[in-house]
C-alpha positions as CSV (number, residue, x, y, z in Angstrom):
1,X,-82.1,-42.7,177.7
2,X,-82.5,-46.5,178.4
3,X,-83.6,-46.8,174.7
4,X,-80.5,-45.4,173.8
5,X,-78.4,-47.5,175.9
6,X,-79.9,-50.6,174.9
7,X,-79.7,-49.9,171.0
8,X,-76.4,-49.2,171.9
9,X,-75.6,-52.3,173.1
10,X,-77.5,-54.0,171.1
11,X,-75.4,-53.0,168.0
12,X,-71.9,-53.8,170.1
13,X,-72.9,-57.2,170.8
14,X,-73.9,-57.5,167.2
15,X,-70.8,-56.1,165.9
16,X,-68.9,-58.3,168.2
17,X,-71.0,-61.5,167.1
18,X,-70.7,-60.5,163.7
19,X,-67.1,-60.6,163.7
20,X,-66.9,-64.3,165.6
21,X,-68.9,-65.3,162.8
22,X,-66.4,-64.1,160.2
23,X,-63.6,-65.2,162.2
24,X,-64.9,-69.2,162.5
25,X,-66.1,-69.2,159.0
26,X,-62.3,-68.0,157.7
27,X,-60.4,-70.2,160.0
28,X,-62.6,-73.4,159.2
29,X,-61.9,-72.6,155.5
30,X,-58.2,-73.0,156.2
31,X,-57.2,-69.0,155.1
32,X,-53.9,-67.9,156.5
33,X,-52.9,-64.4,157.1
34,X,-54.3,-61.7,159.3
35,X,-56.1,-64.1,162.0
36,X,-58.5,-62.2,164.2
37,X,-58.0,-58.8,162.4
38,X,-61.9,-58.5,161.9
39,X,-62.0,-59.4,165.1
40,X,-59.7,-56.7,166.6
41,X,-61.0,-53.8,164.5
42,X,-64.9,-54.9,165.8
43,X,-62.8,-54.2,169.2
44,X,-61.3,-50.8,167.7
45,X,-64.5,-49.5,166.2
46,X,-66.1,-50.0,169.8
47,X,-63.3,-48.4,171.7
48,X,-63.1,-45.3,169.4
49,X,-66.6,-44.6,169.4
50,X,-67.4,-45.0,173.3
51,X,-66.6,-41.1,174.0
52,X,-70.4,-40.9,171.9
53,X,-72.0,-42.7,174.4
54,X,-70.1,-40.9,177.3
55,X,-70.7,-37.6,176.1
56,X,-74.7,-38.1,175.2
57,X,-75.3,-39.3,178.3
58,X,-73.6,-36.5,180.1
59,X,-75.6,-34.3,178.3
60,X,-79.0,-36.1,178.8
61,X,-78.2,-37.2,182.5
62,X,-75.6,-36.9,184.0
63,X,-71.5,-37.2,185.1
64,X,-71.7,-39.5,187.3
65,X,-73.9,-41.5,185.2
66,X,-71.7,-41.5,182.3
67,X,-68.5,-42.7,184.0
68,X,-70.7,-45.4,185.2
69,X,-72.5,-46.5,181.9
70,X,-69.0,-45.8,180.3
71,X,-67.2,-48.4,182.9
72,X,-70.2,-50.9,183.2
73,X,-70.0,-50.7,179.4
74,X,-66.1,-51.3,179.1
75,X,-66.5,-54.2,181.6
76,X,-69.4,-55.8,179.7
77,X,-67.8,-55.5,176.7
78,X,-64.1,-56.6,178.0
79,X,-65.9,-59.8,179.6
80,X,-67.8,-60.7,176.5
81,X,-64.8,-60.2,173.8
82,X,-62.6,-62.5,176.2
83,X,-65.4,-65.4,175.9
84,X,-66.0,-65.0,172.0
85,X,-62.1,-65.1,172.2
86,X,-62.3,-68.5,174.6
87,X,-65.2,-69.8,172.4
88,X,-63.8,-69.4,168.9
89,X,-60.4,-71.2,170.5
90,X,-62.6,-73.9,171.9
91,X,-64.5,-74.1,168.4
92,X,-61.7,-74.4,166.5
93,X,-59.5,-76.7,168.4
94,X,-58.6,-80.0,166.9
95,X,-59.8,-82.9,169.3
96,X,-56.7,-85.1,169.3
């Protein structure tokens, strides 16, 4: 199960870099238009497929141990999309 949990993670976070990536790259280039939408839909494609991880580890464990993987998870994931968000700003800002 911790296997799981760690591919699992390990795939968000990449996801979630991924999109930074994407997102610095486009606004250093100077596009205009739908800022942050890779971003946001990284953030969409995690949120909508979160019941998977709640409901394999129900089935492999436990209950309780899914509502806590599932809220550590959310809270993990919640903390490190606000300091992407904080580090792309500070990236990007123009030192005046």
């Amino acid at each position: 199960m911790t296997l799981f949990w760690t591919i699992w993670a390990c795939v968000v976070v990449a996801m979630l870099l991924l999109a930074s990536v994407i997102e610095i790259s486009g606004a250093r280039s100077g596009f205009l238009g739908a800022n942050g939408f890779i971003l946001f839909t990284c953030g969409c494609m995690t949120v909508l497929t979160s019941p998977i991880l709640f409901i394999v580890t129900w089935i492999w464990v436990d209950l309780l141990t899914a509502f806590i993987v599932w809220g550590t998870g959310a809270a993990v994931y919640a903390a490190l999309f606000y300091g992407m968000l904080r580090l792309i700003d500070k990236l990007l800002r123009k030192p005046s």
